[in-house]
N, C-alpha and C positions, 0 to 999 in steps of 0.2 A: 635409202637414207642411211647418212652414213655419222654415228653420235664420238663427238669431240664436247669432251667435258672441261671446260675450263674458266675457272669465274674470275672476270674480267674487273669488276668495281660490285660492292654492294653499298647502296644509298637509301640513307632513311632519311624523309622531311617529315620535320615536325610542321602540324597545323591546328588551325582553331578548331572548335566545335567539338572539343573531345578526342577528336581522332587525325592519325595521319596517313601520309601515304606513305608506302612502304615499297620499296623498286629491288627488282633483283637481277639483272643479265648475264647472261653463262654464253655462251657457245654450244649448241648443241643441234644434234643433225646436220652436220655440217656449216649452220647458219646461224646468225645470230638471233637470239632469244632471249626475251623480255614478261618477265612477270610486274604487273602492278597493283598492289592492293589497298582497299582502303583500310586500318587497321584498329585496334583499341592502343596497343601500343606495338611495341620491335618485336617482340617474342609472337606477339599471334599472328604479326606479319611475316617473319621468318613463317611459323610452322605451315600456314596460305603457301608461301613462296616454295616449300621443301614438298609440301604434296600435290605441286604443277611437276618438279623436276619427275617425282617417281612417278607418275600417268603418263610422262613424256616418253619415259625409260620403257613405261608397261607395254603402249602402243608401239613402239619404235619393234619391241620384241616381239610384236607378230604380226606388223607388215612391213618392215624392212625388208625389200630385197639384195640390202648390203650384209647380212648376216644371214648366213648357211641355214641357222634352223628355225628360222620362223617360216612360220606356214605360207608365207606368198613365196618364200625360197624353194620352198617344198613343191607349192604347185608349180614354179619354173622348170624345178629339178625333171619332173616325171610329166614334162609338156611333152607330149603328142605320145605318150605311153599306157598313163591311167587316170583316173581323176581323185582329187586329195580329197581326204575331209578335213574340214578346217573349222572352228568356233564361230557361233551367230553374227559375232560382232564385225567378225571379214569377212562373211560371207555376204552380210549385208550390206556395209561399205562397197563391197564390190558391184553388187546388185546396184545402186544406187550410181556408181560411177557408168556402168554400163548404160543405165538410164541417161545421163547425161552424154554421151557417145552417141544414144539415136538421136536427141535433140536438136543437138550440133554437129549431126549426120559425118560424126568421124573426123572435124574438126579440135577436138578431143577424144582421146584414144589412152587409156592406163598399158593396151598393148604395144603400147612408142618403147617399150624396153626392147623390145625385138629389133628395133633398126639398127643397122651397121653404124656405125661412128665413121663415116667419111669427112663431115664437114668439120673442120677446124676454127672454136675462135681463138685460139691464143697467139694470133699474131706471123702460125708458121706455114698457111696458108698461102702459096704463090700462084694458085689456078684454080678457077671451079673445077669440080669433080663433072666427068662424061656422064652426059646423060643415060647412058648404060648402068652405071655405077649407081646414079641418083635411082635410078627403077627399082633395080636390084636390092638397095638397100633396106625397102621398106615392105618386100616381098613375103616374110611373116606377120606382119601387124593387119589386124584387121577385129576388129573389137565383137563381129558377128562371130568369130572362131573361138570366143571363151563361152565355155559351156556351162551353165548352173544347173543342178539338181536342189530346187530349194526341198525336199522330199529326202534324201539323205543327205543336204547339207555339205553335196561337194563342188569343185571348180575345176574344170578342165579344161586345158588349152590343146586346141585338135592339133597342131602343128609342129613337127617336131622343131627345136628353134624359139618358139615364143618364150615370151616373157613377161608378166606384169609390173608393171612401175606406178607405185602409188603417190609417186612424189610429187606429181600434180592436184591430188586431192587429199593428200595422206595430210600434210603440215596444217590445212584448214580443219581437218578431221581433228586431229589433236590440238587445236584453239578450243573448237567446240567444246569437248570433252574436258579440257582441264577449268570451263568456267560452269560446266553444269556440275563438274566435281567440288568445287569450291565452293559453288551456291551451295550446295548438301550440307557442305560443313561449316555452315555460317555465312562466309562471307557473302556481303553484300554490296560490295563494289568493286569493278578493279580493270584490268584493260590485261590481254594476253597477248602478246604479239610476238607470230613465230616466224620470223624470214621474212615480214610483212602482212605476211596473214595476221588480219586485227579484229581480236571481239571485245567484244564492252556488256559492262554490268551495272547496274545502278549508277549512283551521280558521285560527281565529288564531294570534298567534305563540306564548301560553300554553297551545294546544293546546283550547283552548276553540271550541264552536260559534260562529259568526257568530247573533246575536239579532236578531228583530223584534218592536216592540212594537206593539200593536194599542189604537188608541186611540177611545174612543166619539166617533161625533161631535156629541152634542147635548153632551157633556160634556169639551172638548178637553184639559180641565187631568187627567181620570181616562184609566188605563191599564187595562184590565179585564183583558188577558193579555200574555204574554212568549212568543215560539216559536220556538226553534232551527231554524234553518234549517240543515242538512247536504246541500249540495250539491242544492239545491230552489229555488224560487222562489215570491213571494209578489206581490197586485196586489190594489191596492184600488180601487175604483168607487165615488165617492160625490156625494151629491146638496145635502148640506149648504150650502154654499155661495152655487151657484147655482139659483135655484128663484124660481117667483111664488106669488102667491096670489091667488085669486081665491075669492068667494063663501065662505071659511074653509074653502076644499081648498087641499092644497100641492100644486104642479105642478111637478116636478123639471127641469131642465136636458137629462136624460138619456131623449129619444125613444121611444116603442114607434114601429119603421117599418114595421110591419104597419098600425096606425090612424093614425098622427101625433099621436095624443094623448103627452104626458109622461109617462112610469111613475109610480104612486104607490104608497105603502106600504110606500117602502126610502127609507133614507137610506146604506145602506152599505153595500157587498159587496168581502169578501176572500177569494180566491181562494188555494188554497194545492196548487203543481204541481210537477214534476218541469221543466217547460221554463215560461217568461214570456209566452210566444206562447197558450198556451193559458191561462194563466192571465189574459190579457188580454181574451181573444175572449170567455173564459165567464163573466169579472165583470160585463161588460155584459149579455148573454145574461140571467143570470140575475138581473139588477137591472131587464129590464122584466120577466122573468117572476113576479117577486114570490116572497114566501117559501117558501110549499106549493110552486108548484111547481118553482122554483129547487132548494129542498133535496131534493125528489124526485129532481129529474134526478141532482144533484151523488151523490148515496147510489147511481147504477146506473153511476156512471163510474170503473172502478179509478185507487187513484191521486190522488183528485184529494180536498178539503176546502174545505170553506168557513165564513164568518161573517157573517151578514146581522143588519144592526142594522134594526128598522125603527122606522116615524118617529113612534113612541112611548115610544122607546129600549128598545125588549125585545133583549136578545141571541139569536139563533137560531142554530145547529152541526150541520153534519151530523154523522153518525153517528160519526167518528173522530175528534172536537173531545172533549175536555170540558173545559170553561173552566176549572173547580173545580180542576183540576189543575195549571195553565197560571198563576196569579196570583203 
């Protein structure tokens, strides 16, 4: 992850009840990022908004592996050499991403930093890459080769070549953590949204849930549902966007790194959690697993829901959605 500091608009609305909401958007990790709190006034919403920015900064600086010295840089640096020791707090993140790798049996993988970059979406694509190529590319990644010592607290990747990339669970990881740091210091409501990774905290000021609307993406101007979010989190995964096409198949942006091929068949996965970390790890998980058996998985894991659009524009729900109800 790579941090671009630049604030974009700062917006305070005043409201009744004593209090208001307080909004702050920057640019950061390469993406756009969104603080909202609910406040007594500007000043203790600023200082809510100014201690999401430096917990962004704190985690950015020790799992980024766009900067040299943070410790997932480190364990890259000496993959397939020795094993790092690294802080409780990545080491368990990482534990925990691994966890979510056997789940979704390698459908999510933090080892996808290891794959070649063959595939192009900016447009400069004139041919699928040889299926030699497509093999070859993902020929380090394999999530069984990162090694934990929870006993002295270190991570080894057996391979020389690998790499980890937290960028799939890293951005939810830092939603979490900037709203259980805020609750510490008072606040008691607010919404953090990092790149789309979204958690939520108490209500608004008219005593209303915090809402998220859920929007198709082959159809950006329709809203097909509305969901209260009460101290939950929400994360979408989608392919819209960026994708090729070759041969009149769409080849999404978003990697199977079991094969290297692109996932097809989804244009859109929302994840609907109790924490943003998981709701991060399992939108992609379940957007190379495709719909069967994405919504299989998602229906055997307490807790958790989801909305997959696929790239026909069907809407699919697991078992605790019903849309019909939600518009």
């Amino acid at each position: 992850m790579k941090l671009i500091f630049i604030p974009f608009f700062l917006l305070t609305i005043a409201a009744s009840y004593g209090q208001m909401i307080y909004k702050k958007k920057l640019s950061m990790l390469g993406s756009p990022f969104e603080i909202t709190v609910v406040a007594k006034d500007s000043l203790q919403g600023n200082e809510y908004a100014n201690l999401a920015v430096l917990e962004v900064k704190r985690i950015e600086n020790l799992i980024s592996d766009w900067i040299p010295t943070t410790q997932i840089s480190q364990v890259n640096k000496y993959a397939g050499i020795r094993a790092v020791k690294v802080d409780e707090e990545v080491f368990d993140l990482v534990e925990r991403a691994l966890k979510i790798s056997k789940i979704t049996n390698g459908a999510f993988d933090i080892s996808y930093a290891s794959m070649d970059k063959i595939w192009k979406f900016d447009g400069s694509m004139t041919e699928m890459p040889t299926e030699e190529a497509i093999k070859k590319s993902v020929e380090r990644i394999g999530y069984q080769k990162v090694i934990l010592d929870k006993k002295n607290q270190t991570i080894f990747l057996k391979d020389v070549g690998m790499k980890l990339g937290l960028g799939g669970i890293g951005q939810g990881y830092i939603a979490d953590k900037i709203k259980e740091l805020l609750q510490t210091k008072g606040s008691t409501s607010g919404i953090v949204n990092v790149s789309g990774d979204i958690n939520t905290w108490g209500k608004q000021p008219d005593g209303k849930p915090w809402t998220v609307a859920i929007v198709n993406p082959i159809n950006k101007n329709k809203v097909f549902a509305t969901f209260p979010l009460n101290d939950s989190a929400v994360e979408t995964s989608g392919s819209y966007e960026k994708y090729v096409t070759f041969n009149g198949i769409r080849y999404s942006h978003i990697i199977d790194p079991r094969t290297g091929y692109p996932a097809q068949g989804v244009v859109s996965v929302s994840v609907f959690a109790k924490q943003t970390e998981i709701a991060d790890a399992l939108a992609t998980g379940i957007f190379v697993l495709g719909v069967d058996v994405g919504l299989d998985l998602v229906n055997q894991i307490k807790g958790i829901q989801c909305i997959i659009v696929d790239d026909k524009g069907k809407i699919h729900t697991s078992k605790g959605i019903n849309i019909d109800n939600k518009k």
